[in-house]
N, C-alpha and C positions, 0 to 999 in steps of 0.2 A: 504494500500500500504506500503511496505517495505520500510526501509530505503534506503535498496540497488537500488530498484526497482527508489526510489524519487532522488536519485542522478545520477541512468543513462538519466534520461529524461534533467536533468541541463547542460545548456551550456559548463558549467566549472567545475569541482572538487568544492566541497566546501574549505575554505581556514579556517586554526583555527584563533581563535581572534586575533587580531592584538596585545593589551595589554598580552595577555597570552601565546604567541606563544613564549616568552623567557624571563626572566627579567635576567638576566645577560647583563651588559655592552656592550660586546660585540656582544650578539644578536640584539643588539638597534643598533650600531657601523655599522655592515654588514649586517642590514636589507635590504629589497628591496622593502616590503611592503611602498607602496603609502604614507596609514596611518602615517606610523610611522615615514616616513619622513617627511611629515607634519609638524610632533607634534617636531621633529630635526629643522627643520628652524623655527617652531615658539621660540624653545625653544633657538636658537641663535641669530634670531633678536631680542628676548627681551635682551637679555644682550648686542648687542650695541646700542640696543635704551638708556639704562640707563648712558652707558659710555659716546653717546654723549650728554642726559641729564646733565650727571655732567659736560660737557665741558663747556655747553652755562648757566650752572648755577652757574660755575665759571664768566663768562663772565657778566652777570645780575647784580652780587654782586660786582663785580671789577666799575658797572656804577651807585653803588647806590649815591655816592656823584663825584661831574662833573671832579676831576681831576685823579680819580681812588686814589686807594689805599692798593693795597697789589699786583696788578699784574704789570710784565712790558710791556710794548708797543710790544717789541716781543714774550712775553708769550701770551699778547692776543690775537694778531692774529695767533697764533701757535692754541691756543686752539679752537678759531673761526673757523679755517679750517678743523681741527680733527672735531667738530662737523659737519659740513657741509659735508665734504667726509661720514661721518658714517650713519647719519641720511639722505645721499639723495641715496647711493649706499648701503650700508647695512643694512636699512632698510625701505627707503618709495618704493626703486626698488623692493625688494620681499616681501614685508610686505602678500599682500592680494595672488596675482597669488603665489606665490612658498608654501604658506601657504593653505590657503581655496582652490586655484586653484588643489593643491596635495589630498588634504581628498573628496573634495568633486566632484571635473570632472568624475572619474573616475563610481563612483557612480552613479551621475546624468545620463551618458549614457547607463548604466547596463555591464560597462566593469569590469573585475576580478581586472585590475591593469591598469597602465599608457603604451605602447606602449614598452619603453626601460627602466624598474625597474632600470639594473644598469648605467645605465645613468642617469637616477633621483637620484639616490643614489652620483653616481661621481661630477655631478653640486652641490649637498650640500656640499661634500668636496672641490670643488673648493670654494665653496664662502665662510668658513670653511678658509681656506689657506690665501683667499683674507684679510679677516678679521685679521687675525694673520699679515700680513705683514704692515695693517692700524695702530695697536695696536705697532706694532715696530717700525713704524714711530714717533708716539707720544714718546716712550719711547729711542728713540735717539734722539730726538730731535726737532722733529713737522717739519712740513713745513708751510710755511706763505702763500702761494698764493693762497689761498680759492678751494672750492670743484673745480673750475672749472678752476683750473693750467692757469690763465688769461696770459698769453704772451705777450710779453718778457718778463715780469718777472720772469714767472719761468721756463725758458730757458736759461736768461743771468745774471740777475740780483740778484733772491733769492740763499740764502747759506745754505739752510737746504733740507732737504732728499724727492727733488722733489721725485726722480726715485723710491725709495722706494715708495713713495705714491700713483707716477702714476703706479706701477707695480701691487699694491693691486687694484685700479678700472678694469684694465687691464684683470686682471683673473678674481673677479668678472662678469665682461663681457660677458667671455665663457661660466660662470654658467646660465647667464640669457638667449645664444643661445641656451643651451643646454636642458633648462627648455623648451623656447619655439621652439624647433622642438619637443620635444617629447609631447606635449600638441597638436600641429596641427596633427601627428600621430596617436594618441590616438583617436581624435576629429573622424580621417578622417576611421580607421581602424578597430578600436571596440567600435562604438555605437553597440545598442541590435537588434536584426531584430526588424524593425518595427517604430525606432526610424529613422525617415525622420528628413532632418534637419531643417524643422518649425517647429517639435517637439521637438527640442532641447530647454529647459528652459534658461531664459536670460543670465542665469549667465552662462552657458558654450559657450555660443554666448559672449559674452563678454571676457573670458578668451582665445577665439581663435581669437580673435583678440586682444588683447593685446599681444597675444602669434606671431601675423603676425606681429607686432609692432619691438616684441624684436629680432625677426631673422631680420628684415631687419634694424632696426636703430643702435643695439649695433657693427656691425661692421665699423659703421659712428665713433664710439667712440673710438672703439680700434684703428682704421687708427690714428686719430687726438691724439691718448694718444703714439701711434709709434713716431708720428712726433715731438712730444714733447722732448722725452723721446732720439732720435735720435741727433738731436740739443745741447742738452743737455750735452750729454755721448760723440758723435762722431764729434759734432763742427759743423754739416753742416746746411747751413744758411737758414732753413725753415721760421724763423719769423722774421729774420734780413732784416729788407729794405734796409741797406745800404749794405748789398752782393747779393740782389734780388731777399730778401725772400716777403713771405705776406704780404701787406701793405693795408690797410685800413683806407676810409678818415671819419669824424663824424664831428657834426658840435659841437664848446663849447656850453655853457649849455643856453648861448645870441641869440644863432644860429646863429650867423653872421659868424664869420669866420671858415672854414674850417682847424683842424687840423688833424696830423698822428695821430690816431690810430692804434696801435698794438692787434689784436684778434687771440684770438684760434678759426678761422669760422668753421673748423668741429663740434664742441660743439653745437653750437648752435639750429640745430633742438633737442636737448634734451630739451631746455626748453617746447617744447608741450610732446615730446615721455615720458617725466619722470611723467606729468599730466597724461598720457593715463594709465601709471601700474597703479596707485591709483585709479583715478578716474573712468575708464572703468568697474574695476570688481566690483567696489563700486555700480555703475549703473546697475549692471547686478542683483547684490545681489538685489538694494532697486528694480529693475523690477519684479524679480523674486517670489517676498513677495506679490507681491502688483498685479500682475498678476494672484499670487494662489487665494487671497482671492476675487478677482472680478469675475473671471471666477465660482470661489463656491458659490457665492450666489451671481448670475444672472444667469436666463435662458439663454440668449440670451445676449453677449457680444457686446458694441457697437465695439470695436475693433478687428481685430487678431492676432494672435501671429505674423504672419507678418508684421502686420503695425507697432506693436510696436518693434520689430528687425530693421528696416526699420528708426524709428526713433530715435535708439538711436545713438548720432554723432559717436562715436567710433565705431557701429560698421559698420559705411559705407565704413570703408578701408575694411576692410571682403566684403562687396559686389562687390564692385569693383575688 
């Protein structure tokens, strides 16, 4: 059979190597290939993993003797929060889905590419963008009120470059909707014929729901980084209880008496949705290994690929 003859019968054009379809700059820059952006956000979340490495490794060495000694009280929590924004937004949020979820989904269902390539492509320069205005925050000046802008402080209280910092999680954000509608696309539009969705391998059961995760919680995020960011800029009394804003009671640490607390409450379902980007595809990966080699050497599997879909906890928001 002819070459020509073995590419009419292929769903798709065959596509040249992803490494050799350009090594100019700019061919990496304006790619649209999956791959290669991939290999783009892994090769930008390693460098703020490292930045905020040095933050908190400033932070370690500033606590080797108890009263510190080369940092100051606002340097460390300036560098404290630069870590925290870095390492929980630009990199444990896309570490695995914007990375393995880009090389390898697309693959796993026998699709040529992802749903919207330049979308894929635009969500890396937004988070690309995000990252630049994280980095300029530290380099005017940091801001002190931890990855999670805790309220009122830093609405009324703190003096360094909230808006700045919250406008870097802010766009990051889009990048994360934007990853996951086009992962649920993908998922829903070009599997292979044939590929039913109990034949779908763990891990892109797992990516599409982390992918339902981040369309529906990150704009829980960007509402509560508006409202911050609005207070802030524009004076109006979102977290102020004494003009009628948010007021939240908690008990001191005795639990006896009941005191105001002040919260950012839109945050707060992140502390499970930010577990689910890590953790979900992490589960899908160790399913998916561990499901090949069982189903390979056994005849007769005591489980199905449904029971164990079925039981992994993340992804029973996808079933519902």
């Amino acid at each position: 059979m002819t070459d020509a003859a073995l590419a009419g019968e292929l769903p798709f054009p065959p596509r040249p190597d992803y490494l050799r379809a350009g090594s100019t700059l700019l061919s990496w820059l304006a790619s649209t290939d999956h791959k290669r952006i991939a290999i783009l956000y892994a090769l930008t979340i390693t460098v703020f993993f490292f930045m905020g490495g040095a933050a908190i490794t400033a932070v370690r060495v500033e606590l080797f003797v108890p009263n510190g000694w080369f940092l100051t009280s606002d340097t460390y929590n300036r560098l404290f929060s630069f870590h925290g924004i870095i390492m929980v937004w630009f990199f444990l949020v896309p570490s695995i889905p914007n990375t393995f979820g880009n090389f390898l989904l697309p693959l796993m269902i026998g699709a040529p590419d992802v749903a919207f390539p330049r979308l894929n492509l635009f969500s890396w320069y937004l988070t690309l963008v995000g990252g630049i205005f994280a980095v300029y925050t530290l380099v005017a000046g940091g801001v002190d009120t931890g990855w999670t802008f805790y309220t009122p402080f830093s609405t009324m209280f703190s003096n360094t470059h909230v808006l700045t910092a919250a406008a870097a999680v802010f766009v990051v954000g889009f990048a994360s909707i934007a990853t996951g509608v086009n992962f649920i696309a993908t998922t829903h539009m070009l599997r292979a014929p044939g590929m039913t969705w109990f034949r779908l391998p763990m891990f892109v059961w797992s990516i599409y729901a982390t992918s339902i995760v981040m369309v529906l919680s990150t704009p829980v995020l960007a509402i509560s980084l508006m409202l911050v960011i609005a207070e802030r800029w524009l004076g109006l009394p979102i977290f102020d209880p004494v003009r009628g804003g948010i007021l939240s009671c908690s008990s001191t640490c005795s639990g006896s008496t009941p005191i105001p607390q002040y919260t950012s409450w839109c945050c707060r379902p992140w502390a499970w949705f930010r577990r689910s980007f890590l953790v979900s595809p992490g589960v899908g990966c160790s399913a998916t290994t561990s499901w090949s080699m069982l189903s390979s050497r056994s005849p007769a599997s005591a489980f199905s690929s449904g029971d164990t879909i079925c039981s992994c906890p993340d992804s029973r928001p996808t079933l519902v």
